[in-house]
N, C-alpha and C positions, 0 to 999 in steps of 0.2 A: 504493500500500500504506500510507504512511505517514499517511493521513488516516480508517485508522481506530483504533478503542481500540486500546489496547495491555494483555493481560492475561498473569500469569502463573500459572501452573496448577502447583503442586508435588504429583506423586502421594505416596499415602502408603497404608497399610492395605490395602485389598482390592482398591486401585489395582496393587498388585505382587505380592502373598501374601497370602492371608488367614492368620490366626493360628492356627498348626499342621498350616500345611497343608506340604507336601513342597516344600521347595525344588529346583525339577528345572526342567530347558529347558522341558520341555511346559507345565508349571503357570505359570512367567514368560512363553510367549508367548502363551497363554490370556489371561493378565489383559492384557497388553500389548494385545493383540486388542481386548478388550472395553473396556480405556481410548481406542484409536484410535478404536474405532465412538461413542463419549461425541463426545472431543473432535474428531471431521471434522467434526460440523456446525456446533459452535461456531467452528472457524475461517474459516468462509465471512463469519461477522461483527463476527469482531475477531483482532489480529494477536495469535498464541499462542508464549509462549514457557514449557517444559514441567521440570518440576524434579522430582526426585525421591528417595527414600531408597534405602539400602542396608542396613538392620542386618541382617535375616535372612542377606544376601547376602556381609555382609562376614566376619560371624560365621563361615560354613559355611569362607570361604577360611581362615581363620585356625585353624578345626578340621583343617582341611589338611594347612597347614603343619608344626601341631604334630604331625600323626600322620604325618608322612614320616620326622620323625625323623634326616636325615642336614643338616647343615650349620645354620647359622644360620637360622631363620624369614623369610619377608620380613616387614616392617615394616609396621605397619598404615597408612601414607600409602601404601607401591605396591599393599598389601588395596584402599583406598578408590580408587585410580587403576582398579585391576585391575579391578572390581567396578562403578565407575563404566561403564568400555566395553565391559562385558558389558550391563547394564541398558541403556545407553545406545542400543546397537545394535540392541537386542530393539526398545524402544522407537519407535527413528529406522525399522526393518523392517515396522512394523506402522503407524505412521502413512503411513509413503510405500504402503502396501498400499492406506489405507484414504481419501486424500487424493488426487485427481488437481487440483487449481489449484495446489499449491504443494509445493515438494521441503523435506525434513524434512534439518538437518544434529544431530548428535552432538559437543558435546567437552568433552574434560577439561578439568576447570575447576580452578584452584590458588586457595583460599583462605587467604590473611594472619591468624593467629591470633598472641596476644602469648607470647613466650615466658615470659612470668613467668607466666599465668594462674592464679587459681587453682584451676581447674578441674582442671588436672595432678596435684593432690594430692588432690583430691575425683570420681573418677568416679561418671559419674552416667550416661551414654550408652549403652542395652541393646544388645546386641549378638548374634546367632546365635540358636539354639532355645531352644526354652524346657524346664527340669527339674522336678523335686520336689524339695522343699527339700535332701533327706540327696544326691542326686545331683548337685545343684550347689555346697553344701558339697565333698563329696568331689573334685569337679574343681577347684575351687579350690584346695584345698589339693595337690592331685599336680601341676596347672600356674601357680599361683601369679597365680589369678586375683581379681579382685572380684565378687562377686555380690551380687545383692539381691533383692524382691520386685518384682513383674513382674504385679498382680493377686494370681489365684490361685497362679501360679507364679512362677520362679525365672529369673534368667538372670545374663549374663555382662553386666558393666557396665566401658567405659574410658572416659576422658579426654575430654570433649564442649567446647572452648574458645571459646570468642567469637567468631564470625566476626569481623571487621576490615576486611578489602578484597576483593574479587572482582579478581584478576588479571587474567583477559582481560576486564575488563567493556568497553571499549573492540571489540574484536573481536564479542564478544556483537552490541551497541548496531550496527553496519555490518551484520552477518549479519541483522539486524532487518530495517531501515532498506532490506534489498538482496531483501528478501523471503522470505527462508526461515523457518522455524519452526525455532526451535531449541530442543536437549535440551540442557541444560548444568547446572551445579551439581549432581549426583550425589549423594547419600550427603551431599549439603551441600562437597560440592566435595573436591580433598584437601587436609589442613593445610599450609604450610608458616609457618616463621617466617622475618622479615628476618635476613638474616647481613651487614652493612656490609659492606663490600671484600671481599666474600666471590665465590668465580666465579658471575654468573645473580643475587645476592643472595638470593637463597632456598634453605633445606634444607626438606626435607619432616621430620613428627614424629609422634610414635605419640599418633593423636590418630582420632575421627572427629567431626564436626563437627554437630550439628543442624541437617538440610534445611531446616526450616522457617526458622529464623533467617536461616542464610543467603541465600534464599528471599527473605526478607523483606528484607534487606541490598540482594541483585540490584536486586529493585523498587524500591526508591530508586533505585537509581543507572542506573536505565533509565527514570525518572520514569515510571512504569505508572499507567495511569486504573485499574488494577483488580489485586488480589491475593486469589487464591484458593488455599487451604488443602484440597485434598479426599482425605477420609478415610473410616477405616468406621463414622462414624457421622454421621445424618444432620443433628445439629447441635450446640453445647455446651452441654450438661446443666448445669444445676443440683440440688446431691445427687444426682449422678447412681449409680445403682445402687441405689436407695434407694427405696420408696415413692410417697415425695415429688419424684420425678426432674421438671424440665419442661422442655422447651425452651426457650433464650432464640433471640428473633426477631430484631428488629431491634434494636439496643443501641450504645451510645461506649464507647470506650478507659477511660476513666472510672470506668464502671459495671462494667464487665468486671476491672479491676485492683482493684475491691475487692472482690471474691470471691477465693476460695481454692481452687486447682485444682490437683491432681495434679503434681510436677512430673516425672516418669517418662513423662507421654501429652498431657495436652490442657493442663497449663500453658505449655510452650512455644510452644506454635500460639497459646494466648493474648497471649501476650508478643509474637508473632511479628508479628501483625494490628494490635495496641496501634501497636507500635512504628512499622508503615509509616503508618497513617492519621493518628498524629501527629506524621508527618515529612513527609506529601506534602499532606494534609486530601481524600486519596479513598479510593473504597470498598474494604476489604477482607469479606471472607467466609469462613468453615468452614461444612463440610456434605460430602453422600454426592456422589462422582463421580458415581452414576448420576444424579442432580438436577441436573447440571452443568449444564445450559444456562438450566435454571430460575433456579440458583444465578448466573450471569453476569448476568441478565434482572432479577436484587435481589427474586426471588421465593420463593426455599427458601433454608435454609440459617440461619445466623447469620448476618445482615447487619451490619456494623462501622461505620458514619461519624463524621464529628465532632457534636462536642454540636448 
């Protein structure tokens, strides 16, 4: 096993939900489905390891909690834990459906964020469904939320902090190594911070964490020949929504960091690609899962290498 590439694949967009579509089991194991039928072929030629987001998913738990209304809420680290092995499992169900050479494992993954960030004081991480503007006003102010623009729309924004360390990256790197395909890093894993002589050293925090980052964080530290970004577009726009929109193809970290890109959608996955190909000098990529094998192949997609 171990003498081939090593890629990591974080779903994202139409890889989980498409946008406004119904968050419901049927519609998660749909897309689950059609990520599995992508990603079976790809892994007969390189060792996969599968990452993915949660906002729609974490959002909806958290509309939950607040409309039970009896006891204290749970805390958006056991949301992102919660939500992590619900995905996860969809996930891990539909690749071992869709895969007979190799068995698919699922886990929670604890990501290390700093407790001072300051991302705690600035959310910026969208979260659950989307509103109009006077309807996400008004939830904000009856649940003492943050909102922003979201596009055309509106949504719920928390606390997005720096990934820092992958926990089990160790376990990950053996589960590789021992041949399974693994689903990990969720939602971008759940936050905790170091607590010094604390029981375990870690508390979890009201945080959800950027997949892509973290994503990209993993792949370092699993020295991956390959990081892939796949989302619902088929690669990163220039002016995008505009006229003048074009594809970039093939491009450097370089070239990419002085452009100016969204930081709500495709600036992160920028930052995300930048940051692994000039930390490891191999390829990353964004682009459509459905192009996924093209997209592995350095055929579709936004290609990333060094200069």
């Amino acid at each position: 096993m171990s003498d081939r590439p090593l890629t990591i694949v974080a779903l994202g967009g139409n890889a989980l939900l498409r946008r406004g579509q119904e968050s419901s089991a049927a519609n998660q194991h749909a897309a689950a489905r059609a990520a599995a039928d992508v990603l079976g072929p790809v892994s007969e030629r390189t060792r996969l390891v599968v990452t993915h987001g949660n906002g729609p998913q974490v959002g909806l738990l958290a509309l939950k909690e607040d409309a039970y209304g009896e006891g204290e809420p749970y805390p958006l680290d056991v949301l992102d834990a919660e939500s992590g092995g619900q995905i996860g499992y969809v996930i891990e169900l539909e690749l071992d459906n869709a895969i007979d050479h190799q068995d698919t494992v699922a886990l929670i993954t604890r990501v290390v964020v700093d407790r001072d960030d300051p991302a705690f004081g600035d959310p910026t991480k969208f979260i659950g469904p989307v509103y109009d503007e006077a309807r996400a006003k008004e939830l904000a102010a009856e649940r003492g939320w943050t909102v922003k623009p979201d596009g055309d729309a509106w949504r719920r924004v928390v606390p997005s902090p720096e990934p820092r360390e992958i926990v089990q990256l160790g376990a990950i790197s053996e589960l590789v190594e021992a041949g399974f395909l693994v689903v990990c890093v969720g939602g971008g894993g759940v936050p905790v911070i170091d607590v010094p002589g604390g029981p375990g050293g870690h508390q979890g925090v009201e945080a959800v964490i950027d997949k892509d980052l973290a994503s990209s964080l993993l792949a370092v530290g699993l020295e991956a020949d390959l990081l892939v970004l796949a989302t619902d577009v088929d690669a990163v726009y220039l002016d995008y929504g505009t006229p003048d929109q074009r594809a970039v193809g093939a491009t450097t970290p370089e070239e990419l960091r002085a452009q100016d890109f969204p930081g709500g959608s495709m600036g992160p996955k920028v930052d995300a690609v930048c940051r692994f190909v000039e930390k490891t000098g191999n390829r990353a990529a964004i682009g459509s899962l459905d192009d996924l094998d093209a997209i592995v192949a350095g055929e579709a997609g936004t290609q990333i290498t060094p200069g």
